[in-house]
N, C-alpha and C positions, 0 to 999 in steps of 0.2 A: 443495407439498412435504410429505414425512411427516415428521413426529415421535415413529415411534414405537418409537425406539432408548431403547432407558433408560438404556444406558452405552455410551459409543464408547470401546472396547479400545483401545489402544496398543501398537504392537509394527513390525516389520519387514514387513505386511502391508497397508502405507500410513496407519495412524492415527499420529496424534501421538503418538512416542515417547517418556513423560514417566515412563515405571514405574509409574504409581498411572492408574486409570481416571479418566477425563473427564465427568462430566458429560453428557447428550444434549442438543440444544438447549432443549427446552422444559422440561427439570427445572433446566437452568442459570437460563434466564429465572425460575423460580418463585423461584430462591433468590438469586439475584445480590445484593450490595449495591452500590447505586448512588453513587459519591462525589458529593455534589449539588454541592460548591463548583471541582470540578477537570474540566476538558476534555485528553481524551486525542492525539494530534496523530502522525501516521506519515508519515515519509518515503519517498519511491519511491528505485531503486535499481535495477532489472530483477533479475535474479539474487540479489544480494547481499541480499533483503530472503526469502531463506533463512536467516538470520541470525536476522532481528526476526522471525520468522515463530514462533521456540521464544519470544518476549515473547507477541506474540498469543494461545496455547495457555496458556501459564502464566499469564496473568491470567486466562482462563474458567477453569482449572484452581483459580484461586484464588477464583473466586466475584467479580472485581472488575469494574464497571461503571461508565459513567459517564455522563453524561449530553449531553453533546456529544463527538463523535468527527470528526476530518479525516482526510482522504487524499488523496494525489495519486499517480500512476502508478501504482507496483508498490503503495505503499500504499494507495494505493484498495480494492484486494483485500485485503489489510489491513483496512482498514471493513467492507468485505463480511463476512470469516468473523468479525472480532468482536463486531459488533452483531447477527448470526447466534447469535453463540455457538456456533460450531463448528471446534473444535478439530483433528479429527482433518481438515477440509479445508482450516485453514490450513497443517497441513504437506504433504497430498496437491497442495496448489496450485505449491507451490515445491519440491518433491523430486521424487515421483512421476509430476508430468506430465510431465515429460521422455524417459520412457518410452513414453508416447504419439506414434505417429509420423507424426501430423499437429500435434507440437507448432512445428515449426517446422526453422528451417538453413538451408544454402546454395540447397537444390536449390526450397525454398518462396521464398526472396528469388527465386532468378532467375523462379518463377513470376509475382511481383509478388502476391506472399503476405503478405512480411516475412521478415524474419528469422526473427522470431516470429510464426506464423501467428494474426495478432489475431482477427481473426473465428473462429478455431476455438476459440481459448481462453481470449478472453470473450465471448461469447455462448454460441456452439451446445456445448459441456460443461456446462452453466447449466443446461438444460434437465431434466425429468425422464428423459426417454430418453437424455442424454446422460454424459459419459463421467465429468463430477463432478457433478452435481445441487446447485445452490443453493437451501437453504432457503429460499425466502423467507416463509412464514408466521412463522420466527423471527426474521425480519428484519425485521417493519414491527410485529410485537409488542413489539420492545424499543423502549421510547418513547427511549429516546436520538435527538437531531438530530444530522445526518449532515450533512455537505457533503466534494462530491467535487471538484475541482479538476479544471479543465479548460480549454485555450485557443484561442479559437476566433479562428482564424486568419485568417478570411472580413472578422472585426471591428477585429483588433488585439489584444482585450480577453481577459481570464478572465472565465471563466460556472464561479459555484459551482451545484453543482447540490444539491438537500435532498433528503431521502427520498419529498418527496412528489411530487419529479420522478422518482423509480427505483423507482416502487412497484408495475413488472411488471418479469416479464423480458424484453418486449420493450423495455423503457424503459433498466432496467439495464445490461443488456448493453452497450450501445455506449458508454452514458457512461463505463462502466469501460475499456473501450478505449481511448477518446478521449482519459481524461486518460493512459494508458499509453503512447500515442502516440511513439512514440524516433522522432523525423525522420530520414528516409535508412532506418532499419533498418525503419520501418513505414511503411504506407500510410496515409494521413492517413484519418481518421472523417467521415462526413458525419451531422451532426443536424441535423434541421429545415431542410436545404439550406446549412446552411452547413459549412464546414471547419473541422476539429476537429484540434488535436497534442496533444504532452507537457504538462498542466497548470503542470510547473515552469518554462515558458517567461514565467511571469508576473510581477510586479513582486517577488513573496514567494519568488523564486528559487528555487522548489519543497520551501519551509520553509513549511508550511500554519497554522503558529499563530496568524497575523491575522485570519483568521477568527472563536475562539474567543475571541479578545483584544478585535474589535468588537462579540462580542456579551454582553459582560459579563464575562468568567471572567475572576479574577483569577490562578488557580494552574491551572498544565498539568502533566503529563507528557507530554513529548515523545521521541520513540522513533526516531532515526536511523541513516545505514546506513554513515558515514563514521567514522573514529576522532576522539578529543578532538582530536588536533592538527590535523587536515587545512584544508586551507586549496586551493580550488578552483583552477586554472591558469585563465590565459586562452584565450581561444579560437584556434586555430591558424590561419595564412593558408589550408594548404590546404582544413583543412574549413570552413572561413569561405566559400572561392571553392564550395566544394561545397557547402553550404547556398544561395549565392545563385541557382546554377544552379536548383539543385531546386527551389526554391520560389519560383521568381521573379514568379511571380503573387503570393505573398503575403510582402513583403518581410517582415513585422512576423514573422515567424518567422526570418529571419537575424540581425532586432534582438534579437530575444529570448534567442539563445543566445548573442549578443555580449555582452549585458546581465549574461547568467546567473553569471558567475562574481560578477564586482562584488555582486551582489543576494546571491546563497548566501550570502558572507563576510561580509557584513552584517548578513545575518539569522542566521547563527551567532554572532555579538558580539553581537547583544541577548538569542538565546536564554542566553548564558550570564553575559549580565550578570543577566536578571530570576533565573536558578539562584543566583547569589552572593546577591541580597534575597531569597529563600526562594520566591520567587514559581512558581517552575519545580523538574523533576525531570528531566535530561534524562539517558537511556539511549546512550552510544554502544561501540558495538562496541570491545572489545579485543584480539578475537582473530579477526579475518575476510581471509581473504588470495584471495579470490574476486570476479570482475567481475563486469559487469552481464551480459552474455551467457554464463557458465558451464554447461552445458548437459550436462556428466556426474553423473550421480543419484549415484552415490558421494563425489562431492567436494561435493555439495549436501545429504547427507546430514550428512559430514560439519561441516556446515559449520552447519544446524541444530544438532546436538550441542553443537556449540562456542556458540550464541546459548543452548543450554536451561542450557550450565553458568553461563555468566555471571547467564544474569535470577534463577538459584537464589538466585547469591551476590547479587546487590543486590536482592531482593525484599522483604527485612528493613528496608529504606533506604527502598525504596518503600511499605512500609505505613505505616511511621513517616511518610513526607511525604504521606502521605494522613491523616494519623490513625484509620488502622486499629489 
């Protein structure tokens, strides 16, 4: 991939609309400061992670790095454009592609596409000849460790995957998929012959901070895509009877989204208990009135706008709890 943008513009023409020029990826890399004691942590959402997508851009915008980075589903793309350090395709990822009319809909599910056409829009856009191009020579140059969430269905289990499993784009691609995975709305991933869904199907209820938690870091910022009060519902009989159908070869995915509410709510009580001991910084939306399938670019636009007003107003918060 090139690098030899020296500024990515900002404006109504697909770059991250922040008012002040971005950074390219490799003058980012050259100058980033890395917070060595804090791991960054992004929650998926489908849609909704238009929102955290203006956090992603404002932190390269603000020079901030860090040295472990998680993601799961929508957040995995999340990891992607910010260990990239690119800005102007964390918002092209979540606004713009919609626009693209191989992004997905009804007429791609009845294809057995998805809802959202996963293979068109993590993989083949990836490419150089493709419709977003993934840097990745700025992606394996930021030494930050990566783990992507992912659950593989075939097993029961979550498989993290590190950077040094996604270090092509033949590689990349699906794992990003895989943990993107919404059952029913996508077609399950196949790696390595086995079967791949939504990463948050897993024991961390698609709160990826255990990761950065087992491997030493004391202090996270954590960046999710629900409001402070939300509290998960349970799982409904009929999509319960509709997950069992669909994946009846692999029960351990009706377990998992049975599981899921109980796990989320849990993992949001520790997230904000370790935030009350200083341990955490966590980011949640306060002004996001958009689902995960939202699919009009103006309402995802605006809906960006409204995550770049909020991370303005607590970025002040957040340097201070980095000791910037």
């Amino acid at each position: 991939m090139s690098d030899d943008r020296s500024v990515v513009p900002h404006g109504p023409e697909g770059a991250a609309p922040t008012g002040d020029p971005c950074p390219a990826p490799a003058d980012s890399i050259a100058t980033m400061t890395t917070i060595d004691d804090t791991a960054v942590v992004f929650e998926g959402g489908g849609m909704r992670n238009a929102y955290t997508a203006a956090v992603v851009s404002e932190l390269i915008a603000e020079g901030i790095n860090f040295p472990h980075v998680s993601g799961v589903s929508a957040g995995a793309s999340h990891l992607c454009n910010f260990v990239s350090r690119d800005a102007a395709r964390s918002h092209a990822t979540f606004v713009d592609l919609v626009d693209d009319p191989e992004f997905g809909g009804v007429g791609h599910f009845r294809r057995g596409q998805g809802y959202f056409n996963a293979e068109y829009i993590y993989e083949r856009i990836c490419y150089p000849d493709g419709a977003m191009p993934f840097n990745l020579g700025a992606f394996l140059r930021n030494p930050a460790r990566t783990n992507v969430t992912a659950f593989n269905a075939s097993r029961g289990e979550v498989r993290w995957f590190t950077k040094e499993e996604i270090s092509t784009l033949d590689t990349l691609g699906p794992v990003i998929r895989a943990s993107s995975t919404l059952p029913i709305l996508m077609p399950p991933t196949i790696i390595e012959g086995d079967t791949y869904v939504d990463g948050a199907l897993g024991p961390n209820g698609g709160l990826p901070f255990d990761a950065p938690l087992r491997d030493g870091y004391r202090k996270l910022l954590v960046v999710l895509t629900r409001p402070r009060d939300y509290v998960k519902p349970p799982l409904t009989p009929s999509v319960s009877a509709l997950l069992r159908m669909a994946y009846r070869r692999f029960p351990s995915v009706h377990q998992g989204v049975a599981l899921r509410a109980s796990r989320y709510n849990a993992g949001r009580r520790c997230l904000f208990g370790l935030e009350e001991r200083g341990r955490a910084y966590v980011f949640c939306p306060d002004n996001l009135w958009i689902t995960n399938t939202e699919s009009h670019r103006e309402r995802l636009e605006a809906t960006y706008r409204a995550g770049l007003v909020q991370i303005r107003r607590e970025m002040p918060a957040i340097k201070a709890f980095l000791g910037l």
